[in-house]
ROLUM-378318 format. One record per residue (C-alpha): residue in one letter; x, y, z. Coordinates in Angstrom, 2 decimals, decimal comma. Layout:
N
REC   semar        c1        c2        c3
REC       A         X         Y         Z
...
***
This chain:
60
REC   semar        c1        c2        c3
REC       X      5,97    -43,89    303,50
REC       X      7,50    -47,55    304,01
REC       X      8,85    -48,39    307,24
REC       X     12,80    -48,58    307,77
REC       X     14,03    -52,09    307,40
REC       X     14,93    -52,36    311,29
REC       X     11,38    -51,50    312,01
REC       X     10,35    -54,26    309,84
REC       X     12,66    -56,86    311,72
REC       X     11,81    -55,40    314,70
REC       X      7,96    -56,27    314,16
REC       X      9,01    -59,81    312,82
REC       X     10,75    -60,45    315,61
REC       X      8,68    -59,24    318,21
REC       X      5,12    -59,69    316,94
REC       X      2,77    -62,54    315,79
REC       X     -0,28    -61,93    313,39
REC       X     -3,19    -64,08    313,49
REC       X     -6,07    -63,81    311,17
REC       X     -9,45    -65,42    311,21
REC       X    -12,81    -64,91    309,26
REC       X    -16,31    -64,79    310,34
REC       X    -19,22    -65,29    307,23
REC       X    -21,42    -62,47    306,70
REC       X    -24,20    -64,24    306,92
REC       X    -23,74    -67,41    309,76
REC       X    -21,48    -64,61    312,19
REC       X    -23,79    -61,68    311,41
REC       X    -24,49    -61,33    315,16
REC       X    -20,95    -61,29    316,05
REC       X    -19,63    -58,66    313,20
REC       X    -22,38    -56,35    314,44
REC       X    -21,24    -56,43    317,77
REC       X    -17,77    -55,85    317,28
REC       X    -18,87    -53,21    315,12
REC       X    -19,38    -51,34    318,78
REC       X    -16,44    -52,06    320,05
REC       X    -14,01    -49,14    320,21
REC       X    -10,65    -51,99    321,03
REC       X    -10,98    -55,44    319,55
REC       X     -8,10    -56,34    320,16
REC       X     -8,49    -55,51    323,73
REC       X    -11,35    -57,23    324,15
REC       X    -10,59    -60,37    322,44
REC       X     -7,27    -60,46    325,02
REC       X     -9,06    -60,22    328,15
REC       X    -11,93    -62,90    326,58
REC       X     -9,05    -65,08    325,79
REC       X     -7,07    -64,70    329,06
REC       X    -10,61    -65,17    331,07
REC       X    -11,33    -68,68    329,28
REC       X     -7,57    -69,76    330,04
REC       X     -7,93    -69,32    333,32
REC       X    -11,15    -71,10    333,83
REC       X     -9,44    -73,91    332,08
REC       X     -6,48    -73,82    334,57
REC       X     -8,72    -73,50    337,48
REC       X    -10,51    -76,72    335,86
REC       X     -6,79    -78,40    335,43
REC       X     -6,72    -78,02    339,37
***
């Protein structure tokens, strides 16, 4: 079922994809990891947010 049209502007509005590809055969290691992990997403916020504030702390 498609989703209403204010759903759609909603998401637009309020959300920003971001896509990125890993090679089967040079990022092996890391597609079999996150293979394991139950929240990617998740886990690639709180790696993010941990390196930004290493570099702020660095900024200091």
């Amino acid at each position: 079922m498609p989703k209403p049209e204010y759903q759609k502007e909603y998401l637009k509005r309020s959300y920003k994809q971001i896509k990125f590809e890993l090679n089967r055969n040079t990022d092996k290691d890391i597609l079999e990891f996150l293979d394991t992990v139950d929240n990617k997403q998740g886990l690639l916020k709180r790696l993010l947010r941990e390196e930004m504030e290493r570099q702020n702390s660095k900024q200091k």
